[in-house]
C-alpha positions in Angstrom: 4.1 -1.7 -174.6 4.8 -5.8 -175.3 4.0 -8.7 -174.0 7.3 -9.3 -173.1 7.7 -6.2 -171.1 4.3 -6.7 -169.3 5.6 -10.2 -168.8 8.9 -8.8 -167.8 7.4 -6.7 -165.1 5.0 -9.1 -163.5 8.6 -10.9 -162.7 10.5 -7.7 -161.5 11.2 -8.5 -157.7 10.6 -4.7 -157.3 7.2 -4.6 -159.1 6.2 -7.3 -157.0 7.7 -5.6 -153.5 5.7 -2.3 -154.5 2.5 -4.0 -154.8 2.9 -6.0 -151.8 3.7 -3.1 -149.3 1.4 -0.8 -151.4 3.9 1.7 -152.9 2.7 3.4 -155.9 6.0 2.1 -158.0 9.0 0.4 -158.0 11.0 3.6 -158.1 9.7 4.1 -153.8 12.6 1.1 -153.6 15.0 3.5 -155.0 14.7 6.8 -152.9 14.8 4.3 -149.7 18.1 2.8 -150.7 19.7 6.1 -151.7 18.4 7.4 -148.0 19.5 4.3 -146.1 23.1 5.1 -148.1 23.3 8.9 -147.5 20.8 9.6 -144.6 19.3 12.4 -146.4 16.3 12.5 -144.7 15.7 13.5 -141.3 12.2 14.0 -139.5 10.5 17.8 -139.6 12.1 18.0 -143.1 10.0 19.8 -145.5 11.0 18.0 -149.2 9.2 19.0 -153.1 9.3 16.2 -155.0 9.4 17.3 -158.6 7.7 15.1 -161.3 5.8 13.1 -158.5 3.6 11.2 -160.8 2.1 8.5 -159.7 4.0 9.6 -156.1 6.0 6.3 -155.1 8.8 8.9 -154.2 6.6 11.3 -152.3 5.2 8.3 -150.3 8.4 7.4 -149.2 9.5 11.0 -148.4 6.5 11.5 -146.3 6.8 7.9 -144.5 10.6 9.4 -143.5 9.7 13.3 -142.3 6.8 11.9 -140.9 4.1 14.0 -139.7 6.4 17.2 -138.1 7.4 17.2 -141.8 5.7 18.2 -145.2 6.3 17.4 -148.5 5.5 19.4 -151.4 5.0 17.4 -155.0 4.9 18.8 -158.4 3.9 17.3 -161.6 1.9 17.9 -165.1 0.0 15.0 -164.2 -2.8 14.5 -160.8 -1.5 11.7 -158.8 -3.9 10.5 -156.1 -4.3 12.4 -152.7 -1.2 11.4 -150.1 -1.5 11.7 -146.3 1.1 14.7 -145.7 1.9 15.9 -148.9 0.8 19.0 -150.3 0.3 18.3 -154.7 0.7 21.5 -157.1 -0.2 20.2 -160.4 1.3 22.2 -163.2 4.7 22.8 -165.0 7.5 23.1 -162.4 9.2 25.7 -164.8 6.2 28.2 -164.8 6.1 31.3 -162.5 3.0 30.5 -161.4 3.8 26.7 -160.3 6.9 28.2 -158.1 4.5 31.1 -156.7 2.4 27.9 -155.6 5.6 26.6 -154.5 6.5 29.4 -152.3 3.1 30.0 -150.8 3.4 26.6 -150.1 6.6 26.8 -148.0 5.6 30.0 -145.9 8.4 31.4 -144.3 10.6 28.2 -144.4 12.5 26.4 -147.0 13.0 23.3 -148.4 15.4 21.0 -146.9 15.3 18.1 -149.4 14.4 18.4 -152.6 14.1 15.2 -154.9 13.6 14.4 -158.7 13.2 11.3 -160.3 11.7 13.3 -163.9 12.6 11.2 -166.6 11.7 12.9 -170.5 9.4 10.4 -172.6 11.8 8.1 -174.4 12.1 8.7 -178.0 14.8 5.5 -178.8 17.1 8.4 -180.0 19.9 8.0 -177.1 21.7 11.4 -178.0 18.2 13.6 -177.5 17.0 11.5 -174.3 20.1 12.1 -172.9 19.9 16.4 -173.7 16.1 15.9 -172.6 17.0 14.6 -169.5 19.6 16.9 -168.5 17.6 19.6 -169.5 15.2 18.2 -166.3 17.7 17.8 -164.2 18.8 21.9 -164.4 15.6 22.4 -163.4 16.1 20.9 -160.0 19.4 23.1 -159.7 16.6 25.8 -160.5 14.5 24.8 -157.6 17.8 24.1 -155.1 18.5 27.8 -156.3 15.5 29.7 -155.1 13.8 26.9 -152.6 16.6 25.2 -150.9 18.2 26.4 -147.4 21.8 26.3 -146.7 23.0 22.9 -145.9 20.0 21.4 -147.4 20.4 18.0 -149.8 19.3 17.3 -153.4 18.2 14.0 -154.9 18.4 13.9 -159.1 18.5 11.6 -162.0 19.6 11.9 -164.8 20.4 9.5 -168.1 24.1 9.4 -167.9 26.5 10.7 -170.6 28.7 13.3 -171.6 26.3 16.1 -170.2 25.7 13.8 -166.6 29.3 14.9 -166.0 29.5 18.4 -166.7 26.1 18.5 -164.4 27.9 16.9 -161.9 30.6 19.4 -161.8 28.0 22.2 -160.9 27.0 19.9 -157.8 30.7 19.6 -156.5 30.7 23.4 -157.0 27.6 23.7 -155.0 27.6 21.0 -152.3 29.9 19.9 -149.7 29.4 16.5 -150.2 28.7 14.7 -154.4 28.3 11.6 -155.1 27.1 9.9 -158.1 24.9 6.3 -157.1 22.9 3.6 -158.7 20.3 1.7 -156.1 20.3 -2.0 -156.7 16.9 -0.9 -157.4 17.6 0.3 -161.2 17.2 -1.7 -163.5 20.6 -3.3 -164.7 19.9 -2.2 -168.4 19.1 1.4 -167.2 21.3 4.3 -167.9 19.9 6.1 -164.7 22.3 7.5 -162.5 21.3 9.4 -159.4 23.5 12.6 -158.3 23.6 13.4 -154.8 24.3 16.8 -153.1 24.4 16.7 -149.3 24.8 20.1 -147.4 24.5 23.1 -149.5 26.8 25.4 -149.6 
């Protein structure tokens, strides 16, 4: 990374909000705007967070089910304890991570489940783009096997050709899609974030 993007940051009105009010990134500003939009989250929910590193979206998550609720983060990567949310480390596609996943649960399941993965950028638009759609089926993965009826999904992806055939499979699965960039994102960001609201 540049000077210019460290000196880029420091400036980011976001950046500075998340240090202020001790969120562990700028993306907590995000999943609060897409909840204040949709009302996704309601307290007693029990949420995973997939590709929580460094947990900026599980902080927020727990902050909104609030104690009655749990929330359940996955990544590759530790991320630093959380008050009320349970961390699997380990790769969200392995059997053993889900078997984590569902002794996690219990008997319930998940009623939000949220992913902010992004792939590591390689410059090349074209594979980003496949790399990060190739994260986002595996949140359709988890809303498979882990999400209850009526139950709302959270995902980004890098938008493109793929983003709208991915979006499809939400109509087909939700009652409500909606496809929503938070003032949040960066203006030069190809982020998009797909919302499902009550699963069908």
């Amino acid at each position: 990374m540049g000077k210019r993007w460290w000196q880029d940051r420091q400036k980011d009105h976001y950046y500075k909000m998340a240090k202020r009010e001790n969120y562990r990134s700028r993306a907590a500003f995000k999943l609060k705007q897409i909840d204040h939009r949709f009302e996704i989250f309601k307290p007693g929910n029990i949420v995973i967070d997939l590709g929580a590193n460094p947990g900026g979206w599980s902080q927020v998550a727990a902050q909104l089910v609030g104690e009655s609720g749990k929330v359940i983060s996955l990544d590759l990567k530790p991320i630093e304890p959380l008050k009320g949310v349970i961390f699997i480390r380990g790769d969200a596609r392995s059997k053993i991570t889900k078997k984590k996943v569902r002794d996690a649960l219990g008997d319930s399941q998940a009623s939000v489940i949220i992913s902010d993965m992004a792939p590591n950028i390689s410059g090349n638009y074209s594979m980003d783009h496949a790399r990060s759609m190739e994260l986002a089926e595996m949140a359709l993965e988890y809303t498979d096997d882990f999400l209850k009826k009526g139950g709302h999904l959270i995902v980004k992806v890098f938008d493109g050709d793929l983003a709208r055939v991915y979006f499809d499979t939400i109509k087909e699965k939700f009652k409500i899609s909606k496809r929503h960039s938070p003032k949040a994102s960066r203006s030069s960001s190809s982020e998009i974030y797909m919302v499902g609201k009550s699963k069908k």
